[in-house]
Structures are given as C-alpha cells and as structure tokens.
KOLNU-453314 format. One line per 2 residues: number of its first residue (from 0); their letters; for each residue z, x, y of N, C-alpha, C, CB. Coordinates in steps of 0.1 Angstrom, whole numbers, plus 5000, padded with zeros to 4 digits. Each point is the difference from the previous one (the first is absolute). Glycine has a CB too. Layout:
# residues N
NUM> a> Z X Y Z X Y Z X Y Z X Y; ...
# end
This chain:
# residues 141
0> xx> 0948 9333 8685 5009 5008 4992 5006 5011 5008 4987 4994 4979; 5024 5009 5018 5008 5007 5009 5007 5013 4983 5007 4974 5028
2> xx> 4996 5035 4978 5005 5013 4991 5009 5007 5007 4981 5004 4989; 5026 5005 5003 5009 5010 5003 4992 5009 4996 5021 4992 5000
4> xx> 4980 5022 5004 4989 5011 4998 5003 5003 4984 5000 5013 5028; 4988 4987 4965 5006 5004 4989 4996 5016 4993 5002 4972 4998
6> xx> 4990 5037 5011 4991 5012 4997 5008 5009 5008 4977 4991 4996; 5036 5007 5002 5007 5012 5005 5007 5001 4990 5001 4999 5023
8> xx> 5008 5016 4974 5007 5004 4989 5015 4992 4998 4987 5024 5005; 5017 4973 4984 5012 5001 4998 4999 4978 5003 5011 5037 5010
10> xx> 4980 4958 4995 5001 4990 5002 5006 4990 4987 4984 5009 5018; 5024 4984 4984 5003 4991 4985 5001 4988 5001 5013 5015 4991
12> xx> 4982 4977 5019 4995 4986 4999 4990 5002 5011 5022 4987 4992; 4973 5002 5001 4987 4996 5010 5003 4983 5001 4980 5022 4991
14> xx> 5018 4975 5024 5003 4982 5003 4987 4998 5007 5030 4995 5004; 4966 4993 4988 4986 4994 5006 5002 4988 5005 4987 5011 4985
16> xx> 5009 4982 5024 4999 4984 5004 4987 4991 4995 5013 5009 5021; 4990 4983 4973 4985 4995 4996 5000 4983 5008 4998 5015 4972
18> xx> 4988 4977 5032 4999 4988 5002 5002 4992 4986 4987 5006 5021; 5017 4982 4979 5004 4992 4990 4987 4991 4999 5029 5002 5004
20> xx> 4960 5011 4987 4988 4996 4995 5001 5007 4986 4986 4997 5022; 5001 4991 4969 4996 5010 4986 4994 5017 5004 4993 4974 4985
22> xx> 5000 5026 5023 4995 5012 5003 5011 5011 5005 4979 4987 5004; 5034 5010 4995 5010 5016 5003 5001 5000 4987 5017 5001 5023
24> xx> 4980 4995 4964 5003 5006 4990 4993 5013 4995 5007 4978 4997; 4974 5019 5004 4995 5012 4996 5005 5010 5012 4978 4989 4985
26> xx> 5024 5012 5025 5003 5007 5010 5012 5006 5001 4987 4988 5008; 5023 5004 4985 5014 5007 4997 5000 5009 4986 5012 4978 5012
28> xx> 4981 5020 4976 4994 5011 4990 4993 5010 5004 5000 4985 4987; 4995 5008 5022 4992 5018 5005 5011 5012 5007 4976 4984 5010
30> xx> 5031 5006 4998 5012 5013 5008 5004 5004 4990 5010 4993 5019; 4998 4998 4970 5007 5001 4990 4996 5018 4993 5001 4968 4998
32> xx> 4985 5025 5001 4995 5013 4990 4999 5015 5005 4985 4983 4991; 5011 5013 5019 5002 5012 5014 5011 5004 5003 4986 4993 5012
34> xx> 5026 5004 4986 5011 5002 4998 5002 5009 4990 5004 4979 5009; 4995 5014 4981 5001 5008 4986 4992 5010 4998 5005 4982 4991
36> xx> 4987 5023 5012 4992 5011 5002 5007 5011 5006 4982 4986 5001; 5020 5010 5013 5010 5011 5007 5010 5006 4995 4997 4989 5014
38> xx> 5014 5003 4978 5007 4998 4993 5000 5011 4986 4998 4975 5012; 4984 5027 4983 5001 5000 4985 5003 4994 4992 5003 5012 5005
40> xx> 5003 4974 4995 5000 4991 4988 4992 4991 4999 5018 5004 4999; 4967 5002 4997 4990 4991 4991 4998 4993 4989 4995 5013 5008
42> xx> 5022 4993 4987 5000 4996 4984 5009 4987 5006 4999 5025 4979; 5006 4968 5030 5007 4987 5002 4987 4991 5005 5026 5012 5007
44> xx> 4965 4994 4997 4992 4992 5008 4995 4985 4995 4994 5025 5008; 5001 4975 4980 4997 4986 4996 5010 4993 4997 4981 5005 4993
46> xx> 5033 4997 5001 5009 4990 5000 5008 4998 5014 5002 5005 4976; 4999 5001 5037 5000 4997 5015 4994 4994 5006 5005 5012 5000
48> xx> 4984 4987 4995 4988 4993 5005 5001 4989 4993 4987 5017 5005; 5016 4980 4986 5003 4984 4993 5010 4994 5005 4994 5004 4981
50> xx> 5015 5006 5022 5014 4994 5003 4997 4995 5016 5017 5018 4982; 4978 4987 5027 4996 5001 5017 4997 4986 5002 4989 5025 5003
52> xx> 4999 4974 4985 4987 4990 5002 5014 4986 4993 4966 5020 4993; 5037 4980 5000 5008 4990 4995 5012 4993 5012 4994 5014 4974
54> xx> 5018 4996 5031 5005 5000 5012 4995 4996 5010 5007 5012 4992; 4980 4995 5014 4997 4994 5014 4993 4986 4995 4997 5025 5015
56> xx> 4996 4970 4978 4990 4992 4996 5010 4988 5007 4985 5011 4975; 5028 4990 5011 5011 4992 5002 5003 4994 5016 5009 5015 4979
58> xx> 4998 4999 5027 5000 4997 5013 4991 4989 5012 5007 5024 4991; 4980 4982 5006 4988 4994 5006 4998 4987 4996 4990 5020 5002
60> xx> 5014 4976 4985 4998 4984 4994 5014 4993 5006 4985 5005 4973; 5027 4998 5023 5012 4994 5000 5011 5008 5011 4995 4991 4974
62> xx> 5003 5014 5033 5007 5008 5010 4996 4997 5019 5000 5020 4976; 4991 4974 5022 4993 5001 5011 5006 4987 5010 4979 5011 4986
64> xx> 5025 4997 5027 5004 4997 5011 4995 5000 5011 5014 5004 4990; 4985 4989 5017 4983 5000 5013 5007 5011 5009 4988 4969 5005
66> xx> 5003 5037 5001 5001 5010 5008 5012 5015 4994 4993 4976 5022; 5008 5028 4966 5006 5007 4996 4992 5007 4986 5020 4988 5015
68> xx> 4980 5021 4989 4991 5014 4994 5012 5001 4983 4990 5019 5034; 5003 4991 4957 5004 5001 4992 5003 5015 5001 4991 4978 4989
70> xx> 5017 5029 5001 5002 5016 5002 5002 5003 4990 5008 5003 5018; 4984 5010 4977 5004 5007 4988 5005 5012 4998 4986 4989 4996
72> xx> 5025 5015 5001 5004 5011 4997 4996 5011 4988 5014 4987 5012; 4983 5025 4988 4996 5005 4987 5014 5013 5002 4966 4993 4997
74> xx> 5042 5008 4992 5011 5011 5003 5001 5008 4991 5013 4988 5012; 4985 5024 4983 5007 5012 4995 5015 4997 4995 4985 5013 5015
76> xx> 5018 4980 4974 5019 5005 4999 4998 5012 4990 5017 4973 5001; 4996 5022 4995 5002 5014 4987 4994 4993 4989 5024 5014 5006
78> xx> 4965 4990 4982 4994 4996 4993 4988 4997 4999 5017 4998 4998; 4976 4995 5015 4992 4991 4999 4996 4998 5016 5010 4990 4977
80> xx> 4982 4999 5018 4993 4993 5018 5008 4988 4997 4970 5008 5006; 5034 4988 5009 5006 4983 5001 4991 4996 5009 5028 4999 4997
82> xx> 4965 4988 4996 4992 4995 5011 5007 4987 5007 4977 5009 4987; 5027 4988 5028 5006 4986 5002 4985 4992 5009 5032 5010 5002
84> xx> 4973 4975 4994 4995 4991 5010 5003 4996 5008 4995 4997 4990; 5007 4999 5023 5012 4990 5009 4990 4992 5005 5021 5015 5009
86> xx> 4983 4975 4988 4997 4984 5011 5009 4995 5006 4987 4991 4987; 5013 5004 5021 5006 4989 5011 5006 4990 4995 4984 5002 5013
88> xx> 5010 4991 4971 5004 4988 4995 5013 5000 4988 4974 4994 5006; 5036 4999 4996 5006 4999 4998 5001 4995 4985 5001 5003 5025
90> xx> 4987 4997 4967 5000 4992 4988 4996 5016 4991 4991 4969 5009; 5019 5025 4980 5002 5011 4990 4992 4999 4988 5021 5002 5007
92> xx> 4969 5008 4991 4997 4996 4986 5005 5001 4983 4986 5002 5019; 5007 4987 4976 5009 5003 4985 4993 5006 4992 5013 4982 5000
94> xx> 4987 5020 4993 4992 5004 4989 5004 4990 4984 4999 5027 5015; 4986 4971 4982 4998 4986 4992 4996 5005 4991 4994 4984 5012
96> xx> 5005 5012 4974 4988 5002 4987 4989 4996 5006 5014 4995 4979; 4972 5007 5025 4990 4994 4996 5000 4992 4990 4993 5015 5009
98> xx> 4993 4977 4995 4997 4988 4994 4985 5006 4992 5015 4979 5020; 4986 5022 4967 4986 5008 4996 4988 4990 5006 5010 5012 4973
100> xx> 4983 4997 5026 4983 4998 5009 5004 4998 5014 4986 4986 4981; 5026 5016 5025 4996 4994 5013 4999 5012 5014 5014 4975 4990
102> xx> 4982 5016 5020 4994 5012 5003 5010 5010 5012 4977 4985 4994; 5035 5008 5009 5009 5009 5005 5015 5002 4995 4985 4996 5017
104> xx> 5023 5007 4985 5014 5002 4995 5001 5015 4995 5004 4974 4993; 4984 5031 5006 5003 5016 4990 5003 5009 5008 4983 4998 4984
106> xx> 5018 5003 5030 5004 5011 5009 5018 5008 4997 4981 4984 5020; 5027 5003 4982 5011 5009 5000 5004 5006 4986 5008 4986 5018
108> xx> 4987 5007 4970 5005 5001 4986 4994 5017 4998 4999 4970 4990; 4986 5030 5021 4997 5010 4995 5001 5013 5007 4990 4985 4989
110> xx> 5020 5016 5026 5004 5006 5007 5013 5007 4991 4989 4985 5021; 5021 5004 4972 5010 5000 4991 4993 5011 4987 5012 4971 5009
112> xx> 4975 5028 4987 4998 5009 4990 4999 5011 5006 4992 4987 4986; 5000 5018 5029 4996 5014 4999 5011 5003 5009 4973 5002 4995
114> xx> 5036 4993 5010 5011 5009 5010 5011 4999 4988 4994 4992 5031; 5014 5022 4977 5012 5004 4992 5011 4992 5002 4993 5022 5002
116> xx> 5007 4970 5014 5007 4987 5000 4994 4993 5015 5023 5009 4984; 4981 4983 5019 4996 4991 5010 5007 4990 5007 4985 5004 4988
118> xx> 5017 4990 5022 5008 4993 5005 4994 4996 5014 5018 5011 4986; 4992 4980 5022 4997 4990 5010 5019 5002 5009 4975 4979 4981
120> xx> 5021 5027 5029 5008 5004 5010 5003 4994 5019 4991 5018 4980; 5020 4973 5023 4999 5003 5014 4999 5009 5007 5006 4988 4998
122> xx> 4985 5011 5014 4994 5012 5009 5005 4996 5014 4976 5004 4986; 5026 5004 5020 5004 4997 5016 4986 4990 5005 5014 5029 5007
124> xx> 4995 4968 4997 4989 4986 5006 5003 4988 4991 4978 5016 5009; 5009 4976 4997 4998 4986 4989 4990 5006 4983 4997 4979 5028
126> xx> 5003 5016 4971 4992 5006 4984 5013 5004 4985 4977 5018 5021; 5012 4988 4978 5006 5007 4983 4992 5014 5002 5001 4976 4980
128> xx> 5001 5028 5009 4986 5015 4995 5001 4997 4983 5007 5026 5021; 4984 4977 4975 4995 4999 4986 5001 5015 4996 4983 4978 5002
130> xx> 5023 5028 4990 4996 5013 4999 5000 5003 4985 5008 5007 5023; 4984 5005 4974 4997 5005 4980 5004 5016 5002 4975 4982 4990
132> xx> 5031 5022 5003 4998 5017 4998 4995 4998 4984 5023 5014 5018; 4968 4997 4986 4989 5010 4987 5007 5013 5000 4973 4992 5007
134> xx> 5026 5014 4976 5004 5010 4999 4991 5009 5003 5014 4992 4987; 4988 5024 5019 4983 5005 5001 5006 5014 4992 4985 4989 5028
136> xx> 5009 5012 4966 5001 5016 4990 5009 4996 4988 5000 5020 5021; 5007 4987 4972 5004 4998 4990 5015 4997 5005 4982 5014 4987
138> xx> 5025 4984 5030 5010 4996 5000 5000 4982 5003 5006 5027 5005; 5009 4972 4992 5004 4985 4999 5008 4997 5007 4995 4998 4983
140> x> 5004 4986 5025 5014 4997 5005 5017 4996 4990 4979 4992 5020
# end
C-alpha cells in the first residue's frame, strides 16, 4: 500500500494503492477511519465505511486486472467526503434490484441509499472510478 501524506495540515485527499485482494478492504476502512478522525468527521464514519467496503469489494470481485493495483481516493469537497474507486477494468457496473434472500446484489442499491449521489467515471488511463459523496454536518450537495 502506498499513500500520500495525510497528517499534515490543510491536506484534502488522501490516495491509497491497494492489491486486488479481499484483504485491502478491512485495510482500506481502517485508513478510511483514520482519515476521518483527522478530519473530525466521526459522524460520517459508519456510512463511509459502508460505502468504501461496498466500492472496493466491487472492484476486487469484478474490476480486477492482472498486475494492476486498485486506488482509493478519500476527498474533502464542499459539503461532504467523496470517496472514489479506480480500476484498470474497463467494465461498468450496474446497479440491480436484488433478488430477496440472496446473497449478493445489495452493495450498490445500498451505496445509492447512504450517499448523497454516486456515479461511475472515465479516469486517465484504462479503467473507470466508482465514486459516492456523503453529506457531513448539516450541509448538502
């Protein structure tokens, strides 16, 4: 895993590199949270953290390209935190109704409930980025 410094003042993104394993997820919630601390916004922290874990998971199941790392951005705009994803892979995801009882499809529907909005972006390079903004305090986008 690779970083930009993020314990200096005034900093407003932080970019991480992860391997395209299940294990960068608890690892990417942890910066995440560490982030948000720095930050002061504790009160975003469990819906970022759903949102992170849902995004990268994605990435690591259906994004994955051999020999290319995954990257997460965590950014400060006006309102809120935008968290992005970028992969390499060129495949977009959709977002579906789940199928009740089953055991996956619930990530994006429920990225779509806790972010203020969400989307799927080309990135320099090959890939996409997945990204969500959260509102944090009582402002909105």
């Amino acid at each position: 895993m690779e970083s930009a410094p993020t314990d200096l003042p005034g900093v407003d993104v932080v970019v991480l590199r992860w391997g395209q394993a299940a294990r960068s997820v608890p690892l990417a919630r942890r910066e995440l949270r560490r982030t948000l601390e720095r930050w002061e916004w504790g009160a975003v922290e469990d819906a970022a953290s759903l949102v992170l874990s849902e995004l990268l998971t994605n990435a690591v199941r259906h994004g994955r390209v051999p020999g290319r790392e995954i990257e997460t951005h965590f950014v400060r705009v006006p309102g809120g935190l935008r968290i992005e994803v970028h992969d390499a892979s060129e495949r977009r995801p959709l977002m579906a109704l789940p199928v009740a009882g089953a055991d996956g499809g619930w990530g994006l529907p429920l990225v779509d409930t806790l972010a203020e909005k969400w989307g799927v972006d080309d990135r320099y390079g090959p890939g996409k980025l997945v990204w969500a903004e959260l509102a944090v305090g009582r402002e909105a986008f």
